[in-house]
C-alpha positions as a printed Julia matrix, in Angstrom:
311×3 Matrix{Float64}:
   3.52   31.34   14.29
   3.7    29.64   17.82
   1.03   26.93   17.36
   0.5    25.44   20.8
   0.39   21.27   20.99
  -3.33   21.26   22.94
  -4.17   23.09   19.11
  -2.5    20.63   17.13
  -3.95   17.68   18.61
  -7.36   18.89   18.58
  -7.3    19.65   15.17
  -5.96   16.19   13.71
  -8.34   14.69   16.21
 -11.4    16.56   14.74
  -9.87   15.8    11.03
  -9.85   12.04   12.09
 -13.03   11.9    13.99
 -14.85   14.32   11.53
 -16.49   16.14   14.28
 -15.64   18.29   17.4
 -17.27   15.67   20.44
 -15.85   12.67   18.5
 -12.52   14.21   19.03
 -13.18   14.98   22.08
 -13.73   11.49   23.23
 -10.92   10.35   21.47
  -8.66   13.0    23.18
 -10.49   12.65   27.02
 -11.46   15.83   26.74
 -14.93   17.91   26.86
 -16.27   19.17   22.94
 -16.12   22.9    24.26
 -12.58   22.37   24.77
 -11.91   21.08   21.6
 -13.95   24.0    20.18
 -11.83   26.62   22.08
  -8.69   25.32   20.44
  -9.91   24.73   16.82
 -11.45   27.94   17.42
  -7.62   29.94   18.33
  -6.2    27.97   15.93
  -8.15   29.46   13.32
  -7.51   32.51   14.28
  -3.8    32.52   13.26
  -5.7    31.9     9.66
  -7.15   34.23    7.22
  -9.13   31.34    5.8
 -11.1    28.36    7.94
  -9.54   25.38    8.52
 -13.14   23.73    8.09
 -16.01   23.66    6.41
 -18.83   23.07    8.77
 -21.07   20.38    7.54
 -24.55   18.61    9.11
 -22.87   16.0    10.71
 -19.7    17.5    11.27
 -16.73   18.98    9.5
 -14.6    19.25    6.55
 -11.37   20.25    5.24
 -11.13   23.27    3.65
  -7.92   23.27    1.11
  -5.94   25.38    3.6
  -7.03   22.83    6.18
  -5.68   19.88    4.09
  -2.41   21.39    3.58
  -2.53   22.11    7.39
  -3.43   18.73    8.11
  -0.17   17.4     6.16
   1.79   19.27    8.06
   0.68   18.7    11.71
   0.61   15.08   10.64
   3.89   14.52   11.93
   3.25   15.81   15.42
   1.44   12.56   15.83
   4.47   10.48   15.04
   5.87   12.64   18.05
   3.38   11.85   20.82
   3.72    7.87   19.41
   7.66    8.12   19.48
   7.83   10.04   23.0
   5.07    7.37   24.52
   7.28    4.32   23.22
  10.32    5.95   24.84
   8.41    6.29   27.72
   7.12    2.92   27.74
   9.74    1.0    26.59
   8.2    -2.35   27.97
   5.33   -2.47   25.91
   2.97   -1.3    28.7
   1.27    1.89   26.84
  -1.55    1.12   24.57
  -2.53   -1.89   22.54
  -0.08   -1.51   19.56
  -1.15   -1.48   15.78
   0.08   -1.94   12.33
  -1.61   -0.35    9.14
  -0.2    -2.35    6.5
  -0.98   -1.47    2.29
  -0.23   -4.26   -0.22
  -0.56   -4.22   -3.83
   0.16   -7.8    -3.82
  -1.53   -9.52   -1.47
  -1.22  -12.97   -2.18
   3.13  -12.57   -2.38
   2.95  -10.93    1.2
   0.12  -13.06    3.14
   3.13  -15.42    3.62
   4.97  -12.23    5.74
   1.75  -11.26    7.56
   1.07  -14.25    8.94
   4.47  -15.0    10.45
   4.26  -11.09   11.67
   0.98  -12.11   13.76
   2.4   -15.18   14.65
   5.61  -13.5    16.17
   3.31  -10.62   17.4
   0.22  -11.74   18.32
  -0.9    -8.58   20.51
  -0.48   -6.5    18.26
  -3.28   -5.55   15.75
  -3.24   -5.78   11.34
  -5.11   -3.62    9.66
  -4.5    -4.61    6.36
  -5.78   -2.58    2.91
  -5.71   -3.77   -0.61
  -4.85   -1.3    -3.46
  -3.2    -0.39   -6.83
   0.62    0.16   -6.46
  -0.05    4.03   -6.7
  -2.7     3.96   -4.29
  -0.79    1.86   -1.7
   2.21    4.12   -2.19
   0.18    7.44   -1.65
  -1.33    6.15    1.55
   2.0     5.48    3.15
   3.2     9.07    2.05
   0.02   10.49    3.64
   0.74    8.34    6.93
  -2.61    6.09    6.68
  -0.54    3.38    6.6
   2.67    2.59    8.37
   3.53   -0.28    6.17
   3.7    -0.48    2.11
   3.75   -3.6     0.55
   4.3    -3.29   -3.57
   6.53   -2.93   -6.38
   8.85    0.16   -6.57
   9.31    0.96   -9.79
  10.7     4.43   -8.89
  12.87    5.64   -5.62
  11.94    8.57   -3.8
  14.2    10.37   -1.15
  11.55   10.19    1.51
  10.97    6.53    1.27
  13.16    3.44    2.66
  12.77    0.1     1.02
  13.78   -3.72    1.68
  13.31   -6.34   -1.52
  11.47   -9.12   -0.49
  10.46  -11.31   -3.85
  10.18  -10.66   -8.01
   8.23  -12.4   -10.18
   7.07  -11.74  -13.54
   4.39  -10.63  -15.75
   2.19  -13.57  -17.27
  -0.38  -14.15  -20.19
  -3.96  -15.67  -18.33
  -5.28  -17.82  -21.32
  -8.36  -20.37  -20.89
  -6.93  -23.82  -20.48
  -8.82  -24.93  -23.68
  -7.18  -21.77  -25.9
  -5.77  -22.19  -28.82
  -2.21  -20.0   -27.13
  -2.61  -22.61  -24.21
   0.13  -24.81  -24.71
   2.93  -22.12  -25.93
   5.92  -21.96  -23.5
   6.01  -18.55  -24.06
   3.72  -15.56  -26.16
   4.39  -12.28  -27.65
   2.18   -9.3   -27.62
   2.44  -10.18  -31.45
   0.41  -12.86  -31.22
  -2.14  -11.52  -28.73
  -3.15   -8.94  -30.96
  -6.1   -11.45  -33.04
  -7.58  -12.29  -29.44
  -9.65  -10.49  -27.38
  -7.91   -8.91  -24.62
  -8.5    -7.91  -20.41
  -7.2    -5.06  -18.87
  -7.02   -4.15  -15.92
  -7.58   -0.17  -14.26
  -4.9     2.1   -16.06
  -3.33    3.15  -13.02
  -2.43   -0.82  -11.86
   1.39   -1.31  -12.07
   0.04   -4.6   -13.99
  -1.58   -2.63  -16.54
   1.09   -0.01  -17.22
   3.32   -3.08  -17.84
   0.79   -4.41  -20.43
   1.03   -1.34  -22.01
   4.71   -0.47  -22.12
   4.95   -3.93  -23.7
   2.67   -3.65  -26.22
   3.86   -0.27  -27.19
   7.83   -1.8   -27.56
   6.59   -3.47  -30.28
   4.34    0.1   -31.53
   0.95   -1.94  -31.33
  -1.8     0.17  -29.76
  -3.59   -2.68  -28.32
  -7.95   -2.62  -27.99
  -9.75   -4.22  -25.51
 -13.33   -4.01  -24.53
 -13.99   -5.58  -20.69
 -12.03   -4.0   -18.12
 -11.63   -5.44  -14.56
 -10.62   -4.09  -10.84
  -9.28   -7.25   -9.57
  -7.02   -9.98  -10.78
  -9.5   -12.93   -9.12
 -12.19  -11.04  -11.32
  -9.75  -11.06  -14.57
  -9.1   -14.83  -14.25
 -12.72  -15.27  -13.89
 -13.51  -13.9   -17.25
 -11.15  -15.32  -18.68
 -12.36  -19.19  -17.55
 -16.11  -17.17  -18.87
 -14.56  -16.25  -22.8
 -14.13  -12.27  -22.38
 -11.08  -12.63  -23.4
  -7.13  -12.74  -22.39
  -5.87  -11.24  -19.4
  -2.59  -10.25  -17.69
  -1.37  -10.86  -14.55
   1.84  -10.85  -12.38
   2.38  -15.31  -11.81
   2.19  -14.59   -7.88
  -0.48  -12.24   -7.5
  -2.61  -15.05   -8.94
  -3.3   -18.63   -7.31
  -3.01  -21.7    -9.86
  -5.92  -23.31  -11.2
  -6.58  -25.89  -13.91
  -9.0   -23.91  -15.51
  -6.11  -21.49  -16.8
  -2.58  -20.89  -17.93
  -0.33  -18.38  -16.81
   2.1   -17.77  -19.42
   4.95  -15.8   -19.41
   5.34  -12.59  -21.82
   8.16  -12.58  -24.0
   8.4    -8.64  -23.88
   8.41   -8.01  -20.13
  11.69  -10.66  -19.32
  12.69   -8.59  -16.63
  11.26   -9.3   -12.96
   8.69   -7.47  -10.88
  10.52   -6.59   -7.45
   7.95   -6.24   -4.68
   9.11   -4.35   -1.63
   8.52   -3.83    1.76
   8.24    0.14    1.94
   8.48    2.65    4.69
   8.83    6.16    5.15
  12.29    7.09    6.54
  11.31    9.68    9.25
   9.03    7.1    10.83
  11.7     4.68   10.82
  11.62    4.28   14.69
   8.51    3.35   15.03
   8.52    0.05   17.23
   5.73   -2.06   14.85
   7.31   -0.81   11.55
  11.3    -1.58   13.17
   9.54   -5.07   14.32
   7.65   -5.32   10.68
  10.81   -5.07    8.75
  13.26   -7.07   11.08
  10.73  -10.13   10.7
  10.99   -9.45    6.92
  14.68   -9.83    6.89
  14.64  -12.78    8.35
  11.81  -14.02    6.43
  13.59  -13.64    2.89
  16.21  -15.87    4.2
  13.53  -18.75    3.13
  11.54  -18.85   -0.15
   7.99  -18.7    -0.12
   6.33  -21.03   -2.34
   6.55  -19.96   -6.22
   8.1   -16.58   -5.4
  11.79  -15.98   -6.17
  12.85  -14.24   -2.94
  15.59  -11.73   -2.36
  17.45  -11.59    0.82
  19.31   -8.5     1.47
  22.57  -10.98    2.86
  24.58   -8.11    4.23
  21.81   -6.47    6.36
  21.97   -8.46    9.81
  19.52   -6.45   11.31
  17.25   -3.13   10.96
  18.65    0.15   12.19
  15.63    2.63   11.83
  17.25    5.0     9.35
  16.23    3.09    5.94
């Protein structure tokens, strides 16, 4: 199937737009145009690509596995302007950066928009999974979070570990222990956080090392929220000792059953490697692990003098 590029980049501009004279505009073309190609490009389908709604259009399942396909053919155009354009001349340049951990990497991003202060951040907070999924599906050029398992398409740098901690009211009886066990946790009431949180499965694969099966009754989204109700009495939380900020009003203790460390990462995907912001992102990273960050262990990659693209 000879899919021309005019077809291609009307169709990921209608899928990011969400309708035809949206992508138009965003292309500097008329809507009929963009109609004519959506409307070949169909053609070479047996199914639509969309699913024509009042304010615009939708995906269709064929159209979504389309869409991560032609995906790519952006990274083209972007790669073949920056050639072109060595200088920095082309359009105003962005970053879309996803962090799990926003409080070890804020550090990172603002030396990035110190060092690069044209260029845009669009920065998005999420579970590990979610962050990680975004990056695959190229809404984000950056990942910032744990890796907990390697994948071939992905390229990583460590940039800090720090462990997982007990959040106890400063007045608790557990308070002034050095260190807890899921043992003793189990007479308390207990936080969790969402199920799909790295933090969480943590909590879970801890508790289940020792074959207790854990109850808890007040669930939270966010680890500001958690180590709110815990300061309120809902009950003991859990959170990683950097992805919280100190306060006298609670302890972070450290779990006796998770020793091991947390290793966040800087994460990109290896075919968009030579991308000038993500090339810039991670070379700024390097050199920014040569210095610790205040109460996060940090791990300079010593033998990496620079960043080649290829991850």
């Amino acid at each position: 199937m000879d899919l021309s590029q005019a077809e291609i980049r009307a169709f990921n501009a209608t899928v990011e737009t969400g309708n035809f004279t949206r992508a138009g505009q965003l292309l500097g073309i008329s809507q009929p145009a963009i109609t004519s190609q959506i409307r070949k490009l169909e053609g070479r389908f047996s199914q639509p690509l969309f699913d024509r709604v009042s304010r615009g259009v939708r995906l269709t399942a064929v159209g979504e596995r389309l869409h991560r396909i032609t995906r790519q053919y952006a990274d083209l155009d972007q790669l073949v302007g920056e050639l072109a354009s060595p200088d920095g001349q082309g359009e105003a340049r962005v970053i879309r950066v996803a962090t799990a951990s926003p409080l070890v990497f804020m550090p990172l991003l603002a030396a990035f928009k110190t060092a690069y202060p044209d260029v845009s951040l669009r920065i998005i907070s999420g579970t590990t999974d979610e962050c990680r999924r975004l990056l695959q599906d190229r809404d984000v050029d950056i990942g910032l979070f744990p890796m907990s398992r390697r994948t071939a398409e992905l390229a990583s740098l460590p940039y800090a570990t720090h462990h997982l901690t007990v959040v106890v009211p400063a007045a608790h009886p557990l308070a002034n222990e050095e260190i807890l066990s899921v043992i003793q946790l189990m007479d308390y009431p207990l936080i969790f956080s969402r199920l799909d949180s790295y933090t969480q499965q943590r909590v879970e694969r801890a508790f289940a090392g020792k074959q207790l099966r854990p109850v808890s009754h007040v669930f939270m989204d966010s680890r500001h929220d958690t180590c709110e109700a815990v300061v309120h009495g809902l009950g003991i939380g859990f959170a990683l000792e950097n992805d919280i900020r100190p306060d006298p009003r609670y302890r972070a203790i450290p779990l006796l059953e998770t020793p091991e460390p947390v290793q966040e990462h800087l994460v990109w995907l290896k075919v968009r490697g030579e991308f000038s912001c993500i090339r810039d992102f991670v070379n700024l990273a390097l050199e920014h692990t040569c210095s610790a960050g205040a109460g996060t262990t940090m791990v300079p990659d010593h033998n990496a003098m620079h960043y080649d693209g290829a991850g």
